[in-house]
C-alpha positions in Angstrom: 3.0 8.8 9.6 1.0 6.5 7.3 -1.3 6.5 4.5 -4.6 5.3 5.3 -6.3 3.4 2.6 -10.1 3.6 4.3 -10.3 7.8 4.9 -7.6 8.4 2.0 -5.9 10.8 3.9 -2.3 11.0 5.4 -2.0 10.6 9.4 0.1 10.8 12.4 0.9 7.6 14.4 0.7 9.7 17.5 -2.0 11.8 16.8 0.1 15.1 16.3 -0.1 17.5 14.0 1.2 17.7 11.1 3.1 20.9 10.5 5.6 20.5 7.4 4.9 17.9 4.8 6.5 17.4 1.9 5.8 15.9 -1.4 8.2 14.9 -3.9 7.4 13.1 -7.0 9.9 10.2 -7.4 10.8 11.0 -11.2 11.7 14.8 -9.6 9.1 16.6 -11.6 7.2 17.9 -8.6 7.8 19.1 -5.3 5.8 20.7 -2.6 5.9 22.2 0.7 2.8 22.1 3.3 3.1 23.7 6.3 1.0 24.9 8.8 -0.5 28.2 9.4 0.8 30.0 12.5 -1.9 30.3 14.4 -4.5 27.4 12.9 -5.3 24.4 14.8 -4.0 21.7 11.9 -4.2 18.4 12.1 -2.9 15.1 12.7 -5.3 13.7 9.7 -4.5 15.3 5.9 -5.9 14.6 2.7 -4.0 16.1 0.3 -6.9 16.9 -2.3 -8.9 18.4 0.1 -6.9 21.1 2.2 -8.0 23.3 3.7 -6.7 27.2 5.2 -4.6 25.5 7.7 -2.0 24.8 5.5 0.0 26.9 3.0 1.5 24.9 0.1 4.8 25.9 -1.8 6.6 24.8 -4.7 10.0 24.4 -5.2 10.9 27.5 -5.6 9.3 28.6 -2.5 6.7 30.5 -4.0 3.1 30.1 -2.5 0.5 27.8 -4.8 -2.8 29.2 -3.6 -4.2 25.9 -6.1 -2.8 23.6 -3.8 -1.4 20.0 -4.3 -1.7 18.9 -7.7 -0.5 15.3 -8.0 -0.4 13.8 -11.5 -2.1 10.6 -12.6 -0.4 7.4 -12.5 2.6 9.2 -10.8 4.7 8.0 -7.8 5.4 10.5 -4.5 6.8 9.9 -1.7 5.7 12.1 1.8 7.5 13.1 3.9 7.0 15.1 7.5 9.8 16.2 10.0 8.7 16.2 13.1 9.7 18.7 16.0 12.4 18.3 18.5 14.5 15.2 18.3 11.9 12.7 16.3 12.9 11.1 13.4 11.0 12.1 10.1 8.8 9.9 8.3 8.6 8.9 4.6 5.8 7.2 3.4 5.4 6.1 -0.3 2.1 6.6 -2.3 1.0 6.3 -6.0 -2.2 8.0 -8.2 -4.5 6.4 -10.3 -5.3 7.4 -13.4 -7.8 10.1 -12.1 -4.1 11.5 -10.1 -6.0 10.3 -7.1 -3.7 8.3 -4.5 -5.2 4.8 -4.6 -2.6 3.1 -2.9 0.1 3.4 -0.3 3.1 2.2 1.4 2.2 -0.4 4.5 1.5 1.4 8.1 4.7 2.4 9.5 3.4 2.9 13.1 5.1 0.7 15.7 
C-alpha cells in the first residue's frame, strides 16, 4: 500500500482491496478501524475523507463512528492494512495540513 500524492487517496500495490485499515495517530490520541462491509465490492483505492458505505469505521473502543475518519490538523498517522493469507502488512506514514487534510506521505512502497 501507498499514499498517492496526485488522487490523495490510499491504494493497493496490487490492485486488491482493501479490507481492514487502520489508522493510528503517532502521539496515540486517535485510532481507527476501517473495514469492509460483508457483502460490498470495496476497493483497492481509499480516500479517507471521502468514504463511502463500503467501509464501517471504529474507534478504539470498538464502537462504530457513523462520522467517519476524523484526522486532526497538522497531525501525524501512520496506516496501516493487513492483508489476507500469508502477506505481510503494510504501514505507510502520512501527515495533515493545517486544514487536517493529508498533504503529504511516506515514499511509494511498491516493489
Amino acid at each position: 500500500m501507498h499514499y498517492d500524492t496526485a488522487t490523495h487517496a490510499l491504494m493497493t500495490c496490487s490492485g486488491a482491496t482493501l479490507t481492514s485499515v487502520f489508522v493510528e495517530g503517532t502521539d496515540g490520541k486517535d485510532f481507527y478501524h476501517l473495514e469492509k462491509r460483508p457483502g460490498s465490492a470495496g476497493s483497492a483505492r481509499l480516500r479517507l475523507d471521502q468514504l463511502d458505505g463500503s467501509y464501517v469505521v471504529s474507534g478504539g473502543d470498538g464502537r462504530p463512528r457513523p462520522t467517519g475518519v476524523r484526522l486532526r490538523p497538522n497531525t501525524s498517522y501512520r496506516i496501516s492494512t493487513v492483508s489476507n493469507g500469508d502477506a505481510a502488512s503494510s504501514d505507510v506514514l502520512v501527515k495533515t495540513a493545517a486544514d487536517a487534510l493529508i498533504n503529504e506521505g511516506s515514499p511509494t512502497a511498491c516493489r
